[in-house]
Gaussian input, Z-matrix of N, CA and C with variables (Angstrom, degrees):
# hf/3-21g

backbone

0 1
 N
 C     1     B1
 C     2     B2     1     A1
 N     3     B3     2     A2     1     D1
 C     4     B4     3     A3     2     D2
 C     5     B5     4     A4     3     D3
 N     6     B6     5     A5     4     D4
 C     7     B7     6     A6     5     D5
 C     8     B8     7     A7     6     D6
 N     9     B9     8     A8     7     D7
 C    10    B10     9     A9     8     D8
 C    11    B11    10    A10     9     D9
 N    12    B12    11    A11    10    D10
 C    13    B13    12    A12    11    D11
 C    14    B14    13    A13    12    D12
 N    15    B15    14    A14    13    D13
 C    16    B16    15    A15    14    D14
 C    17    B17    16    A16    15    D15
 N    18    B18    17    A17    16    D16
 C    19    B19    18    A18    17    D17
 C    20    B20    19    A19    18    D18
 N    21    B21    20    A20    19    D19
 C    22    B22    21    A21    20    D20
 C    23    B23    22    A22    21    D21
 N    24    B24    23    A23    22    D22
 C    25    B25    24    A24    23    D23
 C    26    B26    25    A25    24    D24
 N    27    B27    26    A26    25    D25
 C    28    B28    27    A27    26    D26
 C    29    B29    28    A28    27    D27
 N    30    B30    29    A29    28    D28
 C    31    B31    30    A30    29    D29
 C    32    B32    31    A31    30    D30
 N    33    B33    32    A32    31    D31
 C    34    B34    33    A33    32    D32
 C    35    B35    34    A34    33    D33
 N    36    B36    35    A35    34    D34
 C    37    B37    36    A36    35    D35
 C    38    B38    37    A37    36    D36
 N    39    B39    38    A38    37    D37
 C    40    B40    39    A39    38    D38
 C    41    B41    40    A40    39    D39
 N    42    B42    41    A41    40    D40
 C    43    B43    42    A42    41    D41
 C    44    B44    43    A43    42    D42
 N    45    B45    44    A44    43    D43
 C    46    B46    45    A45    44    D44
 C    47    B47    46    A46    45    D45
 N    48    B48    47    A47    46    D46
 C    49    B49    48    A48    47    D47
 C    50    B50    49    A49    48    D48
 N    51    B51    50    A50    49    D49
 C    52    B52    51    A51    50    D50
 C    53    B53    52    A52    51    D51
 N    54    B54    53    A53    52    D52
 C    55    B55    54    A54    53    D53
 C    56    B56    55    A55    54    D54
 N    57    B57    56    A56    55    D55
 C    58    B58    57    A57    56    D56
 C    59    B59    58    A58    57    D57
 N    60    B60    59    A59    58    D58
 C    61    B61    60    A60    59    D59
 C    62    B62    61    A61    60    D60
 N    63    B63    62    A62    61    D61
 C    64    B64    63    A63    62    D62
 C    65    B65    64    A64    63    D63
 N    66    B66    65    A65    64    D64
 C    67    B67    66    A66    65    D65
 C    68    B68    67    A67    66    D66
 N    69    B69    68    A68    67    D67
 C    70    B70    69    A69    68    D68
 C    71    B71    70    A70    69    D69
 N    72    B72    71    A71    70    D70
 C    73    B73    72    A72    71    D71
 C    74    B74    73    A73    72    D72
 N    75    B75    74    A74    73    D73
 C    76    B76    75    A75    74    D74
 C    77    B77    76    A76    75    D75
 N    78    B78    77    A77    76    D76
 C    79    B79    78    A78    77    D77
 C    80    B80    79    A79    78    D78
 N    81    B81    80    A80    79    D79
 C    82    B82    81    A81    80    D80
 C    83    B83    82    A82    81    D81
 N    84    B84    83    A83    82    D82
 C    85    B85    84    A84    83    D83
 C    86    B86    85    A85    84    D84
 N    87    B87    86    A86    85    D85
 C    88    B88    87    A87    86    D86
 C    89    B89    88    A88    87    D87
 N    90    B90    89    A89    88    D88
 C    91    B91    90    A90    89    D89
 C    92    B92    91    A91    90    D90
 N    93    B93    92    A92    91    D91
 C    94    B94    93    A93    92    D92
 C    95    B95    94    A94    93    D93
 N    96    B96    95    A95    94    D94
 C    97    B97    96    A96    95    D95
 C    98    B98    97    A97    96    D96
 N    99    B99    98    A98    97    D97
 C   100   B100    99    A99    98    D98
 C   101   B101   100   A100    99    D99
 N   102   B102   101   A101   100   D100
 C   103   B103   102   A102   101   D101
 C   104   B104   103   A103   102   D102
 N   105   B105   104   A104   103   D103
 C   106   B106   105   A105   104   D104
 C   107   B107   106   A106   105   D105
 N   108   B108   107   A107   106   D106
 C   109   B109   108   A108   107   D107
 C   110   B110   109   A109   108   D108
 N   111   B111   110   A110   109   D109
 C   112   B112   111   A111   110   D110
 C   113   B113   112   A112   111   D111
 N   114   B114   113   A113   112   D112
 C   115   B115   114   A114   113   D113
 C   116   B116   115   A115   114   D114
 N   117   B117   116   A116   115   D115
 C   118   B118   117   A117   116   D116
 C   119   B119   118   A118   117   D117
 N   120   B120   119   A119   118   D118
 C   121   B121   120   A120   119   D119
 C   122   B122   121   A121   120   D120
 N   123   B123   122   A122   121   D121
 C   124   B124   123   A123   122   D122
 C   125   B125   124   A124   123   D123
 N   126   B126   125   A125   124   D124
 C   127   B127   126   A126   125   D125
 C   128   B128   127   A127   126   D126
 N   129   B129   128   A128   127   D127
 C   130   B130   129   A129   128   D128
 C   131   B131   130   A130   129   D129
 N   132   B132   131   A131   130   D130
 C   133   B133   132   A132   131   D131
 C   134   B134   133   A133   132   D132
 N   135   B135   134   A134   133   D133
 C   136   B136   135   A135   134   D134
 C   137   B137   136   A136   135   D135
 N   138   B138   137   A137   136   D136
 C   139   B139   138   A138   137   D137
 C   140   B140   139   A139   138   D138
 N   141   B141   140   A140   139   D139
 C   142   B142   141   A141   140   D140
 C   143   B143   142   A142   141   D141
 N   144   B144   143   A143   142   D142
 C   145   B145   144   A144   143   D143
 C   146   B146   145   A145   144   D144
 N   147   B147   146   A146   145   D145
 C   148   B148   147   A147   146   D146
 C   149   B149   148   A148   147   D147
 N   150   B150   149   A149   148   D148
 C   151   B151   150   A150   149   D149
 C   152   B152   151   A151   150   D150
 N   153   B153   152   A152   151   D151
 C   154   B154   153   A153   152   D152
 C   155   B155   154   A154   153   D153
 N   156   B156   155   A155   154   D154
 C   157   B157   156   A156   155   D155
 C   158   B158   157   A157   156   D156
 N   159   B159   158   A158   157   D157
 C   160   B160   159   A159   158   D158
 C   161   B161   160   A160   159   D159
 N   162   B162   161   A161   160   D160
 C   163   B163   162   A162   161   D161
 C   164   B164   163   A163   162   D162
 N   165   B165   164   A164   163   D163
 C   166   B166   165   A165   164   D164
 C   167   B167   166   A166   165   D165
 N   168   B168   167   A167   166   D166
 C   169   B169   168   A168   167   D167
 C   170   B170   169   A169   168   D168
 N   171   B171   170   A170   169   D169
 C   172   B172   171   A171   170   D170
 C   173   B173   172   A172   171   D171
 N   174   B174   173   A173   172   D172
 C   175   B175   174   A174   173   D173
 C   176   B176   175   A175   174   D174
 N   177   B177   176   A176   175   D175
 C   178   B178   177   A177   176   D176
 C   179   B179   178   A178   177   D177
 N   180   B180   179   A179   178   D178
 C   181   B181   180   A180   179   D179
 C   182   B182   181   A181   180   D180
 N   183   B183   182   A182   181   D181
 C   184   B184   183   A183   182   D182
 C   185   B185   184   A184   183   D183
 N   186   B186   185   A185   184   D184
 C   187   B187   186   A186   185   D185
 C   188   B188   187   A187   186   D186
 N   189   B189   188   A188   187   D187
 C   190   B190   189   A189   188   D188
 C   191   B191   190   A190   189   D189
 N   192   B192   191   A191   190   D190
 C   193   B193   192   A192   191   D191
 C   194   B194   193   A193   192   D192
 N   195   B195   194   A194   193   D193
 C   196   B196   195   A195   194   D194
 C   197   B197   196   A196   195   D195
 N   198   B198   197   A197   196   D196
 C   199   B199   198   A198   197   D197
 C   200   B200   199   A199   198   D198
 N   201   B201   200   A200   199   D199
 C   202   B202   201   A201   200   D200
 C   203   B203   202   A202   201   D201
 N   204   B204   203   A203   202   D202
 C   205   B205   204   A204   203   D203
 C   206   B206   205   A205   204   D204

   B1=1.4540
   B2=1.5153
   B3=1.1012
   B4=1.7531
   B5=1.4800
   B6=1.3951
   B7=1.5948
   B8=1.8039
   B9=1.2177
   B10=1.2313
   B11=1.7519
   B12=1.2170
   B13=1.4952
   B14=1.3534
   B15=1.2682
   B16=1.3337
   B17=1.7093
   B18=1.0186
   B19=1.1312
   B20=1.9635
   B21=0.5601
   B22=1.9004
   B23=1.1888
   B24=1.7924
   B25=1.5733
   B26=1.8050
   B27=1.4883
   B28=1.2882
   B29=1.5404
   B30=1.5646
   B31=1.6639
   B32=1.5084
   B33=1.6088
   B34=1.4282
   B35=1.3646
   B36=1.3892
   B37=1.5604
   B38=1.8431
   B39=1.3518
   B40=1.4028
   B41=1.3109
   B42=1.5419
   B43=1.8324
   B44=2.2024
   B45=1.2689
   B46=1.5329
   B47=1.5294
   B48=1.2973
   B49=1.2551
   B50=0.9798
   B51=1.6589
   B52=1.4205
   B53=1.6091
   B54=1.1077
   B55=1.4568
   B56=1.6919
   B57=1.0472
   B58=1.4110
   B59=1.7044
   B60=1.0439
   B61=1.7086
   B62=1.6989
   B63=1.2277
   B64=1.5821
   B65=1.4917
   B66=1.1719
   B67=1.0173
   B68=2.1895
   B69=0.9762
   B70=1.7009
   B71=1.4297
   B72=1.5689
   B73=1.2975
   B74=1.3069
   B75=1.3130
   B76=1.3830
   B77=1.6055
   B78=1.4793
   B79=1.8694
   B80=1.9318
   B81=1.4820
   B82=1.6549
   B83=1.4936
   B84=1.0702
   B85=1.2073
   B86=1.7885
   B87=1.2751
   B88=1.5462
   B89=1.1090
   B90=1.3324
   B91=1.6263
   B92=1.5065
   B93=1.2689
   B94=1.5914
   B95=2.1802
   B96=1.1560
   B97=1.7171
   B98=1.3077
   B99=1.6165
   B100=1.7261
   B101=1.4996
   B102=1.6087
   B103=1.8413
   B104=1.4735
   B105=1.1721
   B106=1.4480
   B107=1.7872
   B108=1.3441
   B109=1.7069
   B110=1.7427
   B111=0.9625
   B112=1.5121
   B113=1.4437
   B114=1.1544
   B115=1.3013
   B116=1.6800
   B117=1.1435
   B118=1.3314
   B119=1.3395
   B120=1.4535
   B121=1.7140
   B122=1.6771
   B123=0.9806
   B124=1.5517
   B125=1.0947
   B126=1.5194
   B127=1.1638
   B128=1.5884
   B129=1.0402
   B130=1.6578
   B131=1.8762
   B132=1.3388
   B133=2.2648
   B134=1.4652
   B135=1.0549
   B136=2.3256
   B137=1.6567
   B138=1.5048
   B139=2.1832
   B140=1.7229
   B141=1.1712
   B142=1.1783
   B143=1.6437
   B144=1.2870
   B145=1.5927
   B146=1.5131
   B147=1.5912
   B148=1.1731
   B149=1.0921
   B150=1.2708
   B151=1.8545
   B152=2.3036
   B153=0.8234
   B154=1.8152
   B155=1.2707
   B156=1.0696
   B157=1.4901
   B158=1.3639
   B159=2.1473
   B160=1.1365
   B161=1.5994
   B162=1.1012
   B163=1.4726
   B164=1.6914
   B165=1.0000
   B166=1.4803
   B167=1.3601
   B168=1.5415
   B169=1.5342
   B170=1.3956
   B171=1.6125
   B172=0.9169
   B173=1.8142
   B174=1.1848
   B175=1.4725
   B176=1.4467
   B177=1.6526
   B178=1.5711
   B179=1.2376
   B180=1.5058
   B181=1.7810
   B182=1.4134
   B183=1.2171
   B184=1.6867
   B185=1.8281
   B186=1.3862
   B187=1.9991
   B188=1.4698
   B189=1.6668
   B190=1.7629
   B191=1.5900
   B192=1.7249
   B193=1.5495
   B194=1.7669
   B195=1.0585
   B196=1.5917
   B197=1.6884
   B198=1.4042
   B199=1.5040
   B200=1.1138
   B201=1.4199
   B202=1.8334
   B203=1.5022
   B204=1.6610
   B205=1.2876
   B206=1.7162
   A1=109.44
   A2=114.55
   A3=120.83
   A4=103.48
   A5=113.41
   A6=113.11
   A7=97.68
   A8=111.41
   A9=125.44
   A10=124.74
   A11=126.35
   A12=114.46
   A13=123.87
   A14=122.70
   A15=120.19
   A16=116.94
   A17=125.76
   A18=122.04
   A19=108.73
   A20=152.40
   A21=129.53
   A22=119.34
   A23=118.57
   A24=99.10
   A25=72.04
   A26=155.70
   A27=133.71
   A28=116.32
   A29=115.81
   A30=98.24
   A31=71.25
   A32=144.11
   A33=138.62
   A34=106.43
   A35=89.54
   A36=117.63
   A37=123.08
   A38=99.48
   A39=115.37
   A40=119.38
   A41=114.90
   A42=124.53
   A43=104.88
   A44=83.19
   A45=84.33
   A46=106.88
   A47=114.65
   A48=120.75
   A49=118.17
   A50=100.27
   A51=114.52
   A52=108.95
   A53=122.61
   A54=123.86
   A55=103.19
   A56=125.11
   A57=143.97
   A58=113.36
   A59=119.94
   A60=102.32
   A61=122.32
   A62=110.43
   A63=102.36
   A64=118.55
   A65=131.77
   A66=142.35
   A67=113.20
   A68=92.99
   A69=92.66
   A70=124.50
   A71=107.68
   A72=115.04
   A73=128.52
   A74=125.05
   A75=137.22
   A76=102.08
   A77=101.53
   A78=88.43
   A79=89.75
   A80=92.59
   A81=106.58
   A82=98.49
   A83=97.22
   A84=107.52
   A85=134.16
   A86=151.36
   A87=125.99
   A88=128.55
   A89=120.25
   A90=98.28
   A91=98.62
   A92=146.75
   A93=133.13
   A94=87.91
   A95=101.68
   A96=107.19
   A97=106.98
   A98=122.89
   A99=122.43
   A100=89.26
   A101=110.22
   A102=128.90
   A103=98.84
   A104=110.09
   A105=127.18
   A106=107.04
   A107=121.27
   A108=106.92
   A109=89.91
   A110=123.84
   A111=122.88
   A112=102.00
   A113=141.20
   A114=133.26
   A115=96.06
   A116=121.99
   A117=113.07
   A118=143.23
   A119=122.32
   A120=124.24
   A121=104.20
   A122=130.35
   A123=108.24
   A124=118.05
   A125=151.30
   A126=141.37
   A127=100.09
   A128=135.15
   A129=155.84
   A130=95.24
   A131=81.28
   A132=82.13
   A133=103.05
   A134=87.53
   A135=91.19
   A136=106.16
   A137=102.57
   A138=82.81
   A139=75.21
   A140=141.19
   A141=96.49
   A142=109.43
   A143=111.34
   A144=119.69
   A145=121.49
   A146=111.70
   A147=129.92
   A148=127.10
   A149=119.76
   A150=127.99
   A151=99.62
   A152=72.81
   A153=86.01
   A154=126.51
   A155=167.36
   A156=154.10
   A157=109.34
   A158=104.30
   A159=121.80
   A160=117.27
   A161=122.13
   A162=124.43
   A163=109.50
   A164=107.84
   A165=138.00
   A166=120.86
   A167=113.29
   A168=116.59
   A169=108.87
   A170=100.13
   A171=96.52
   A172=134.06
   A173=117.55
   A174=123.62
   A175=142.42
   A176=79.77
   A177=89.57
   A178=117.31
   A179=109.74
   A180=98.11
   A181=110.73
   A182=106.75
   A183=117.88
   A184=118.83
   A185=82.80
   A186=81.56
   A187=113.58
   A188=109.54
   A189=103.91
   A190=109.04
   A191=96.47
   A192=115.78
   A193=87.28
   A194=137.68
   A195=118.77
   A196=98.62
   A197=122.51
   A198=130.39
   A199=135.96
   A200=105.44
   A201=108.73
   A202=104.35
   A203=87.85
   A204=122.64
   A205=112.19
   D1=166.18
   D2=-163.84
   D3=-160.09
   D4=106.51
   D5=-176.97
   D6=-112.65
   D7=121.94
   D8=-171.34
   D9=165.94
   D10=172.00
   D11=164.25
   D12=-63.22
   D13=173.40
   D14=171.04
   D15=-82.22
   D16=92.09
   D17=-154.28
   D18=-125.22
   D19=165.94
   D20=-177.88
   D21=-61.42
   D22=-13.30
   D23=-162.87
   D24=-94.82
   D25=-34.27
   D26=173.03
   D27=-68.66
   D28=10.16
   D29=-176.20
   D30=-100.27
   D31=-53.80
   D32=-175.96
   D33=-14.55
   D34=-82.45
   D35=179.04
   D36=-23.14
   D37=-49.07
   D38=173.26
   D39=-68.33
   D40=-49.36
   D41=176.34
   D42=-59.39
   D43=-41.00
   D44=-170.32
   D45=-58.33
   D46=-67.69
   D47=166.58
   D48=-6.14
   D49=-73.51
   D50=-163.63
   D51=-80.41
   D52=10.83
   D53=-179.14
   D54=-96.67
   D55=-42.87
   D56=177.17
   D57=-83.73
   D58=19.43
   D59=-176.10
   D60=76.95
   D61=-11.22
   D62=-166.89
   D63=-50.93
   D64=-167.26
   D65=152.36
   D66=-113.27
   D67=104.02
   D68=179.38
   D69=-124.25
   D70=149.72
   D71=175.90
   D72=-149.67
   D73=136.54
   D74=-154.21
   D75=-119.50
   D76=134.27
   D77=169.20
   D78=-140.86
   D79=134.28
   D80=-173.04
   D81=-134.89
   D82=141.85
   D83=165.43
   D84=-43.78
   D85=151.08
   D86=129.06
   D87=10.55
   D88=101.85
   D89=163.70
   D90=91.12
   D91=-35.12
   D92=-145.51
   D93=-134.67
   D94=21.32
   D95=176.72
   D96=-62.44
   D97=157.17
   D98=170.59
   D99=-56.07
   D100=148.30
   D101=150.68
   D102=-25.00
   D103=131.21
   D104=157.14
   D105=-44.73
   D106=-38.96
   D107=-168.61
   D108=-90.11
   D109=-22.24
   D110=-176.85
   D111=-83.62
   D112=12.58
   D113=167.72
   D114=-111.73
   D115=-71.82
   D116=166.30
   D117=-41.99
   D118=-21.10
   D119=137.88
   D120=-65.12
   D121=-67.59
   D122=-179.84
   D123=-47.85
   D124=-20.22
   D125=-169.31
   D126=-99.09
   D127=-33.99
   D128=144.52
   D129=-22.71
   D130=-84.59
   D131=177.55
   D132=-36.23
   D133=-60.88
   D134=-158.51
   D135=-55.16
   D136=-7.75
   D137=-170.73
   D138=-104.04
   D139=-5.22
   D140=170.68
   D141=-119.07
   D142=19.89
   D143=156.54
   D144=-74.14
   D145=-48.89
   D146=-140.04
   D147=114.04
   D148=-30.96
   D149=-135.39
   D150=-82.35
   D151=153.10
   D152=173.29
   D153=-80.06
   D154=74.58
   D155=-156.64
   D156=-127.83
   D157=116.59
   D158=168.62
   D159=-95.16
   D160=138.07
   D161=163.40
   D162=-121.93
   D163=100.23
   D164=173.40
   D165=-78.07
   D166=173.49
   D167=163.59
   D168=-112.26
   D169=-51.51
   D170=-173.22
   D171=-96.04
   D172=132.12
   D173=-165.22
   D174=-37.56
   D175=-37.49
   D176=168.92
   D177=-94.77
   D178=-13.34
   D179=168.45
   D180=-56.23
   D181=-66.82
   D182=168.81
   D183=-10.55
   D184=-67.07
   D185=-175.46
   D186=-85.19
   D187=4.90
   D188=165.94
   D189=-61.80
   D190=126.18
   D191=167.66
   D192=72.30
   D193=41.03
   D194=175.68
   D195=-93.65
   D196=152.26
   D197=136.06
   D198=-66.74
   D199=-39.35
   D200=161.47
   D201=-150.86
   D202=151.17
   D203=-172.74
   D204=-107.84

């Protein structure tokens, strides 16, 4: 999980994930979400990884059930 803006080290964060199977989740604020085309290449990776990817608001949804924070 990754609580912060969308900023490159969380669009990283998201591709990697989603390159490997993970399960990931991001919670950003309004306004401060990953790029619209950077969410849709990560979601692109993850259907053909497997991997899960939430983008949230809120924070603690995000780190429900997480391994790392």
């Amino acid at each position: 999980s990754y609580i912060g803006d969308g900023n490159n080290v969380a669009v990283s964060l998201a591709q990697a994930s989603a390159m490997v199977g993970a399960h990931f989740s991001i919670a950003s604020p309004p306004g401060y979400r990953l790029p619209e085309e950077a969410m849709i290449a990560s979601d692109e990776l993850a259907s053909a990884s497997g991997a899960t990817l939430r983008f949230v608001e809120d924070p603690r949804e995000a780190v429900h059930e997480a391994d790392v924070v």
